[in-house]
N, C-alpha and C positions, 0 to 999 in steps of 0.2 A: 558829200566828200568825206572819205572816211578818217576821222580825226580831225576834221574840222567844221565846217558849216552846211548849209541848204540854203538853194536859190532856185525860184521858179524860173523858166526857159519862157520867154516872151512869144508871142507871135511870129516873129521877123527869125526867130533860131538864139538871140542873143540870151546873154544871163551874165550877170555878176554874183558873185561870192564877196561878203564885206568883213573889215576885221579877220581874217585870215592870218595866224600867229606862224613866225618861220616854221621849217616844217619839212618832212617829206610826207606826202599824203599820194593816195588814189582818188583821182576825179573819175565821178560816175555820171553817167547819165540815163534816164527809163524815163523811155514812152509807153505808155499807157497799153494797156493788153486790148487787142483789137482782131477780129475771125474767129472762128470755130474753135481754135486750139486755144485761146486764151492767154496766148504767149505775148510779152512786151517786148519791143525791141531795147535794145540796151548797148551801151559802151563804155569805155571804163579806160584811163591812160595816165601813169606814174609822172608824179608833179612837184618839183620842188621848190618852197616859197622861200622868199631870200626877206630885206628889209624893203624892196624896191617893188611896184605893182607888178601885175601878170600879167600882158593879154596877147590878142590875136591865139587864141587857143580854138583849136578845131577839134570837136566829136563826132564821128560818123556813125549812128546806131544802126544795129541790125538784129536780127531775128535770132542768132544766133546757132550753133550748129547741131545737128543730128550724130547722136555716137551709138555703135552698137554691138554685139559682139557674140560671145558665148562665157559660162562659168561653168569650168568643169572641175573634176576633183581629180589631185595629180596622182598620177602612178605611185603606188604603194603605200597608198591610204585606203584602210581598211573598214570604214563606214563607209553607207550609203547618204548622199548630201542632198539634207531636202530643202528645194527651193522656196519653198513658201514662207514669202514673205520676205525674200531678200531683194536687198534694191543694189543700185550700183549706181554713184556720185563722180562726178569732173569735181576734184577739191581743191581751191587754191589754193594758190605758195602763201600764202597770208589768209587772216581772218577777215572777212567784208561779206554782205548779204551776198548771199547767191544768184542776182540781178537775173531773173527769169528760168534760170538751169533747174530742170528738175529730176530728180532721182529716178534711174531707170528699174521698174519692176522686172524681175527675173520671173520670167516663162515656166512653168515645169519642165521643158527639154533642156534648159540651160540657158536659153538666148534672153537677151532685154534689147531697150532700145533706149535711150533717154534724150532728151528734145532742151533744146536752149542753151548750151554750153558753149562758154566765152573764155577766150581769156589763155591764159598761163598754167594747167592743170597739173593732177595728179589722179592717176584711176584708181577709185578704192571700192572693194563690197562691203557694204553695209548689213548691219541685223543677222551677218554669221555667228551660229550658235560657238558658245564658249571651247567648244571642244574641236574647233574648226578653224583654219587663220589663214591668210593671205599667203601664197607661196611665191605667184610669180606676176606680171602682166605684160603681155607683149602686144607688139604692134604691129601687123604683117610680119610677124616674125621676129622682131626686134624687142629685147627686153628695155622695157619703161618704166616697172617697179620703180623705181626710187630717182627716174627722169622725167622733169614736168616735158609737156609736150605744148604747143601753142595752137590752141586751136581759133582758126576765123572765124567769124560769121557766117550765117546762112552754107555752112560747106558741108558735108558730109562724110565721117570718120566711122570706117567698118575694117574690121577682120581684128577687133580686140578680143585677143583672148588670156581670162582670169583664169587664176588656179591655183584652187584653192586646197589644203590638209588635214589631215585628222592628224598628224604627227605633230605635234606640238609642244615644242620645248618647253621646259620648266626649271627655273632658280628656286631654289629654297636654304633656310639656313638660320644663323642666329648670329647677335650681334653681343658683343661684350666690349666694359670700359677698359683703361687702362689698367685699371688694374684687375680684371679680367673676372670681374662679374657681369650678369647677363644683364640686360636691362632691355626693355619696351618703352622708352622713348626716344624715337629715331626714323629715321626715312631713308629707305637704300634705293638710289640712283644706278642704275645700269645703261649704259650707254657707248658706241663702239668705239674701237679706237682710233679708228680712220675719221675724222674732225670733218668732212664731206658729208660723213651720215645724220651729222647732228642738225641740219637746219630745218625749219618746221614746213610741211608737218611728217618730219622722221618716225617709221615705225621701228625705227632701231632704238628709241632713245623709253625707259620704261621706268617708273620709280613704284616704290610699296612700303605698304608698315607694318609694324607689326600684328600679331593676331593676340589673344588671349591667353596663349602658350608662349606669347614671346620670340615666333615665328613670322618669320616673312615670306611671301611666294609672287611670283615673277612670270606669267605664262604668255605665249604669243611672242617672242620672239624672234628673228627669223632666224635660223641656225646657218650651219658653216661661218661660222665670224668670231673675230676676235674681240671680246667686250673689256669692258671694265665696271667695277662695281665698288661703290663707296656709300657707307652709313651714314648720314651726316644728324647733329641733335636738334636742330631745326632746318627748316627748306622755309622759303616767301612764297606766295602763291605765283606760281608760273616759273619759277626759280629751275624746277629739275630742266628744263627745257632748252636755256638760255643757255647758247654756245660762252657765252661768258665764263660761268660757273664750272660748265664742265672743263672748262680750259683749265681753271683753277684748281680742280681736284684730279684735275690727271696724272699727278703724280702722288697723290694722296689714299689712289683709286688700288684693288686688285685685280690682278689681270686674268683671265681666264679665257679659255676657247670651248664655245657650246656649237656642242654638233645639230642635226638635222635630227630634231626626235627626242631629243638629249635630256634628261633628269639629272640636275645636277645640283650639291651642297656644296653650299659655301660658307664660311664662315668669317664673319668681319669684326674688324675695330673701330670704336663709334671714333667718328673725329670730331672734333668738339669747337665749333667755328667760332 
């Protein structure tokens, strides 16, 4: 269970979790990888513990589903996009092992396949070179970019298609105090301004430091949208992420609009928390 304990599954299907602190957790459960494919059945269902016990709780595992699709490279991108070696992932709305799901290798024609995917997703390509990002992902024709999709068990999910850019926008810029000297220590959050794009795992949401010039750069994110961007003189680890924080500097933030392709300066004032 993720954020709380482990209990082995008896004979009879039963199992107990002990000392179990309140809580919102994911309950998982994997059966052992069993056939030629090496795949475990698995299940997994959102659990929230109070001060009083739990039970009568039912897990039904399965095998998990089959996704598959094609990655092309969108119209008016001007490289040729080499497959090799890129993979394509079902990624949770939250962070927990990947119970069986495994990363579909991309074909040289464009197509993959990936085997085992459960759950509540997100479709991402993986191992695309720097100069390349995410544009779109639809679903028979329905764009899912930035909408998880639920996928069953043992069911089969085809006609996804990825599409991916060589346009690829870029932030850059410098940041100075109040009193309007530069400085290199600071962290610039960018992030949208529509509060719907910030929950994880958002490709809208992007932070950076400075460089040895006392420059920042910003690359990969998706254009047509309205951002914000704020310097801050320290961040926590996992901090730039947290709808919290961005809530907090939303008015502390500058606003700008980057386009499709867009190379854009900016220039900030650190805010000093």
């Amino acid at each position: 269970m993720i954020g709380g304990g482990n209990g082995r599954v008896r004979q009879d299907g039963s199992f107990t979790l002990s000392n179990v602190a309140p809580g919102s957790y994911t309950l998982m459960a994997t059966v052992p990888p069993f056939g030629t494919d090496g795949l475990p059945e698995t299940a997994s269902m959102p659990l929230t513990v109070g001060n009083e016990d739990v039970s009568g709780l039912h897990l039904a595992t399965g095998r998990g589903a089959t996704l598959s699709g094609q990655i092309v490279a969108a119209e008016g991108s001007s490289g040729r996009l080499a497959t090799e070696g890129l993979t394509v992932m079902a990624q949770p709305l939250r962070f927990q092992p990947m119970m069986g799901s495994r990363p579909g290798r991309v074909n040289p024609d464009g197509s993959f396949k990936m085997v085992g995917a459960n759950g509540r997703v997100v479709i991402r390509p993986m191992q695309l070179p720097s100069t390349w990002m995410l544009k779109s992902v639809t679903l028979n024709g329905t764009d899912i970019s930035d909408t998880p999709i639920d996928i069953r068990p043992e069911s089969d999910v085809n006609d996804i298609q990825i599409l991916v850019t060589d346009r690829v926008p870029e932030i850059s810029g410098n940041v100075t105090t109040a009193k309007g000297e530069p400085t290199r220590d600071y962290t610039v959050v960018v992030f949208p301004e529509e509060a719907a794009k910030w929950a994880y795992p958002s490709r809208h949401v992007r932070s950076g430091r400075a460089d040895q010039d006392g420059r920042f750069k910003i690359r990969g994110l998706p254009g047509d949208e309205q951002y914000l961007a704020v310097a801050v003189d320290y961040l926590e680890e996992g901090e730039g992420g947290d709808p919290q924080f961005l809530e907090q500097m939303r008015d502390r933030a500058t606003s700008f609009k980057l386009g499709d392709g867009e190379v854009k300066t900016l220039d900030l004032k650190l805010v000093v928390r």
